[in-house]
N, C-alpha and C positions, 0 to 999 in steps of 0.2 A: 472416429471417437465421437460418441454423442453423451450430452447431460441429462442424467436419468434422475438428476433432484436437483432443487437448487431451496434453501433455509435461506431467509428471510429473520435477521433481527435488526427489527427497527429501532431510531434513536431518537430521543422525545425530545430533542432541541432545538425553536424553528428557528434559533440568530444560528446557527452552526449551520455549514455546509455539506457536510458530513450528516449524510439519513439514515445511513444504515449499513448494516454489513452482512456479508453472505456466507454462505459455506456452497457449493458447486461439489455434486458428487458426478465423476464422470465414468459410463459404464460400467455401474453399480460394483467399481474396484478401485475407484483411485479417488481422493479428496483436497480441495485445496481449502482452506479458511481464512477466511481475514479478508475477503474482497469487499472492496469500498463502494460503495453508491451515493457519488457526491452530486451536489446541485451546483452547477455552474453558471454562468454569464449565460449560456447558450441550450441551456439544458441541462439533464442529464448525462450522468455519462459513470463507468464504472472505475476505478483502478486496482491493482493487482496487490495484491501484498508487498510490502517492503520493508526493508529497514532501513535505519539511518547508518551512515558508515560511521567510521570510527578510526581514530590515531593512536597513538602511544605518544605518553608524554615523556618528553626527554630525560626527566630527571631521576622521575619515580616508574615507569612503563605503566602506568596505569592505563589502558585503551576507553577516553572519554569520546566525546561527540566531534566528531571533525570539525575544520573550523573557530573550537573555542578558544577566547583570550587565555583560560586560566586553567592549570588541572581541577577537575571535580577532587580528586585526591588528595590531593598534597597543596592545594592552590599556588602552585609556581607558575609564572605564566610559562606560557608555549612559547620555544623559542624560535619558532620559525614562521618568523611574519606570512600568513596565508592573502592573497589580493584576490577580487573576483574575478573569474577568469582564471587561476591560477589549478589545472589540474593537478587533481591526488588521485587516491586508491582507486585503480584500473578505469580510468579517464573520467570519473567523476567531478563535476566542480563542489567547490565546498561546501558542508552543511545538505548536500543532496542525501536522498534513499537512494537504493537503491532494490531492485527487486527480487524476493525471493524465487516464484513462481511468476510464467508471462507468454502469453502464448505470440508464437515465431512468428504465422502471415499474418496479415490485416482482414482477412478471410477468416479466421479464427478469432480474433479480437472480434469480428464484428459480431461472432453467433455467439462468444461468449456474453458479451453485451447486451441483446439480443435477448436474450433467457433471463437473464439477472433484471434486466428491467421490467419483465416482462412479468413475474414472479415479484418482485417490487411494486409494480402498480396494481397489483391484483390483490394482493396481500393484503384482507385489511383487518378480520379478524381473528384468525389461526397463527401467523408471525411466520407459518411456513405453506411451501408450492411445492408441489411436485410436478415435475416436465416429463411430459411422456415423449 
């Protein structure tokens, strides 16, 4: 499987760590969007799409943000005291994403990485790369 494009849109906020986001087309048939190119402590570095999980609230089932004191809906609190440390939905800890799309080896991650920054530092007046 090789990355035959990678889009580049950049984010114009230098206090955010969050620079940019990607779109990755992989052998001009398969797409994923939403990959993140954040600035870290240590560099660069990408991450994958996610989402934040989600509970149902006891009273009303409204499915809010894990972890919260109070329903978004109905504002009754949550009655079940959450501690950190305390796994939920499919071994998550609380308030975590989790991810949509995420590639299996470290060997994978590394060339998706790899591309995406590669496309990210080159990028400086089109907002998109193309990876041959």
């Amino acid at each position: 499987m090789n990355i035959t494009e990678v889009r580049v849109y950049r984010r114009n906020d230098p206090d955010k760590k969050l620079r940019a986001f990607a779109t990755i087309t992989f052998d001009n048939c398969f797409v994923v969007r939403d990959v993140k190119v954040i600035e870290g402590s240590k560099g660069f570095f990408v991450a994958m799409p996610s989402r934040r999980l989600r509970e149902p609230c006891v009273k009303c089932g409204h499915r809010g943000d894990a972890g919260s004191h109070f329903c978004s809906q109905c504002g009754s609190p949550m009655m079940v005291p959450y501690d950190e440390g305390t796994e939920h939905e499919e071994g998550s800890r609380r308030g975590d994403h989790k991810d949509i799309a995420h590639p299996i080896t470290p060997e994978f991650r590394e060339y998706i990485q790899k591309k995406v920054l590669e496309a990210y530092k080159s990028d400086n007046d089109s907002h998109r790369e193309t990876v041959s």
